[in-house]
N, C-alpha and C positions, 0 to 999 in steps of 0.2 A: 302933821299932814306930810306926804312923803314926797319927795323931789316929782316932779313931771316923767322924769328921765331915770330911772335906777340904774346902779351898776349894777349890770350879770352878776348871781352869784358864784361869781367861781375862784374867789381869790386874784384871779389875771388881773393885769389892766383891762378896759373896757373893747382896746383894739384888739389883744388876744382871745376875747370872747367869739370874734364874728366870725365865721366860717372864712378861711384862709383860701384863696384862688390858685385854682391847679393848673401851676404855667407848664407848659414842656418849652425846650430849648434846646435850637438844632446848630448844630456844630459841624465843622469839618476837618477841624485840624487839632491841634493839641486841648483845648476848650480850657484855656486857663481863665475866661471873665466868666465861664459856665462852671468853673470851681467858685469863683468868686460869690457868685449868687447863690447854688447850694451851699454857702457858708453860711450867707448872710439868712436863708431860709432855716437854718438853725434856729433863731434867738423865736422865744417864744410869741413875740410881739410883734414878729414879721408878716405882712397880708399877705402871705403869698407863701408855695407848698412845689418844689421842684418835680412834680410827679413823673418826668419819663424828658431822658436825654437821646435826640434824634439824631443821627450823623448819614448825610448822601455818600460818606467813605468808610468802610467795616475797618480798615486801619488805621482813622483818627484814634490819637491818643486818648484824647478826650471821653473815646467811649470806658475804657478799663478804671481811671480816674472816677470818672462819676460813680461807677461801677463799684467799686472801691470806697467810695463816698456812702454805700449803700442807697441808690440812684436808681432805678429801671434803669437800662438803656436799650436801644436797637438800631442797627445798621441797617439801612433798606439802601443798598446799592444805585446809585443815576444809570448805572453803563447797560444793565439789560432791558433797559427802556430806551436803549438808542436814543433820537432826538426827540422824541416823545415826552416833553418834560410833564404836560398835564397829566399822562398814565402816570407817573414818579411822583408827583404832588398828591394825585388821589389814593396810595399807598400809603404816603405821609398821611395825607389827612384822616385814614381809615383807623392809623396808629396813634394816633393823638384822639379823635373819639374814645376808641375802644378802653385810654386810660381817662377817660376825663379830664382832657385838657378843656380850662377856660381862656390863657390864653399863650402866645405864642413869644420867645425870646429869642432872637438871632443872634448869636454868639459866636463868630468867624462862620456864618455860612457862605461856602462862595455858589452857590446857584442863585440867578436871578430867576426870581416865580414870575408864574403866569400871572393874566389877570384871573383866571380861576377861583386861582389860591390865595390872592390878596384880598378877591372879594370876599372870602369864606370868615378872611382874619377882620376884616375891616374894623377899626377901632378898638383892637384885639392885639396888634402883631407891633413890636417895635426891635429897633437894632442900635446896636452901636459902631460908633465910624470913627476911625482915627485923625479925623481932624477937626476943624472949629467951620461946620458948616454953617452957611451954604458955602464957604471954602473949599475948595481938592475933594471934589465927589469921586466914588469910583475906585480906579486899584494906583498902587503907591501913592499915596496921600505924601507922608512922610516925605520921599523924592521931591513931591510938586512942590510942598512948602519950603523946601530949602533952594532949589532950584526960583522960586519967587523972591529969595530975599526976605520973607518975613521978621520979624523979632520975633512971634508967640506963635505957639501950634499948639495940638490937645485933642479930646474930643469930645463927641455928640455922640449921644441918646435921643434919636428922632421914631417918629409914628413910621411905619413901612405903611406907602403908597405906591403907585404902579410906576411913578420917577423914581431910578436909583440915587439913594441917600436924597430926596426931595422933601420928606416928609416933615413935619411942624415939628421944630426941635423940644424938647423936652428938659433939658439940662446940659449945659456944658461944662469941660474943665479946660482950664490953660495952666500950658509949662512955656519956659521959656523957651528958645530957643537958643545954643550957647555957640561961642565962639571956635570954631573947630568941629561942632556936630557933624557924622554922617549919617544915613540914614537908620543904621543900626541903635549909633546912641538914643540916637531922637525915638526912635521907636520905642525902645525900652522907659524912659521916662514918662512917654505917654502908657504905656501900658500900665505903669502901677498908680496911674490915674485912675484909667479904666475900669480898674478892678475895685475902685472907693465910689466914682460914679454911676455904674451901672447897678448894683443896686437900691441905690437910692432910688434913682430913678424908675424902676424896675417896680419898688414900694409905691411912688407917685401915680404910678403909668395902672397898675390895678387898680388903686384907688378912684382913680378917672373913670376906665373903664369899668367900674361896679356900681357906678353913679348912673350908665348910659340906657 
């Protein structure tokens, strides 16, 4: 009598079988945790398919890199939509349709969205933050934890809610904090965190949201 359950025939593991989720992932500056993830969207067993790299700046690095990764990419500019950020969101949102995005990875973006665009992504959209929230939400993380005194800093992969860096955390990392750090050191050791935890998480966070 044969299992309830078969593996696919297809030789893969049974995760490799299932139709892989088409994230796109918007960037704004060099997109080195947006290399990280296209790496990790290699391995045949990965849920999840880099299909189109967003950048609100045409000369993020980020964009030629992915590019170069053999990546889509597209620059859709913030500055000709003035303070109009929902016109700019629904340009985003038109480009991420038109590729089939299912869902959405923040990877240094510095615009904060509307509630438009949050509701479109809702249980959809997550980012990562350079520190161990709900600790130093916001900009210089890095700064505030040294400035606090901490021993350990790191960071989080949380859900994006319409609170900056509010959202239900997903996975954290910690480094330590060292004797003589400035914010440069400190940055850079959390970064090749980053780039081990985000996609992991990234793996989790589809798997969630393919459950929903």
């Amino acid at each position: 009598m044969p299992e309830p359950f078969e593996s696919p025939p297809t030789g893969l593991p049974a995760e490799a079988a299932r139709p892989r989720r088409r994230v796109g992932v918007l960037i704004s500056g060099s997109g080195s945790n947006c290399m990280a993830l296209i790496a990790a969207a290699r391995a045949a067993d990965y849920p999840a398919e880099i299909a189109l790299v967003v950048s609100n700046r045409p000369d993020a690095p980020g964009l030629a890199k992915a590019a170069a990764a053999g990546v889509a990419t597209l620059a859709i500019d913030h500055k000709p939509f003035g303070k109009d950020r929902e016109a700019h969101e629904r340009a985003i949102q038109a480009a991420l349709e038109a590729a089939g995005v299912q869902f959405v990875a923040l990877a240094g973006y510095m615009r904060v969205f509307t509630p438009w665009f949050i509701g479109k992504w809702s249980g959809r959209m997550i980012n990562i933050h350079p520190s161990l929230l709900p600790a130093f939400p916001g900009l210089h993380p890095h700064q505030q934890a040294l400035d606090a005194g901490v021993t350990e800093a790191g960071c989080s992969v949380h859900w994006v809610t319409e609170g900056v860096d509010q959202g239900a955390v997903i996975g954290r990392a910690v480094v330590p904090v060292l004797p003589g750090d400035d914010e440069a050191s400190l940055a850079a050791r959390v970064l090749a965190e980053e780039h081990r935890l985000y996609p992991a998480c990234l793996a989790k966070a589809v798997k969630t949201s393919s459950a929903r």
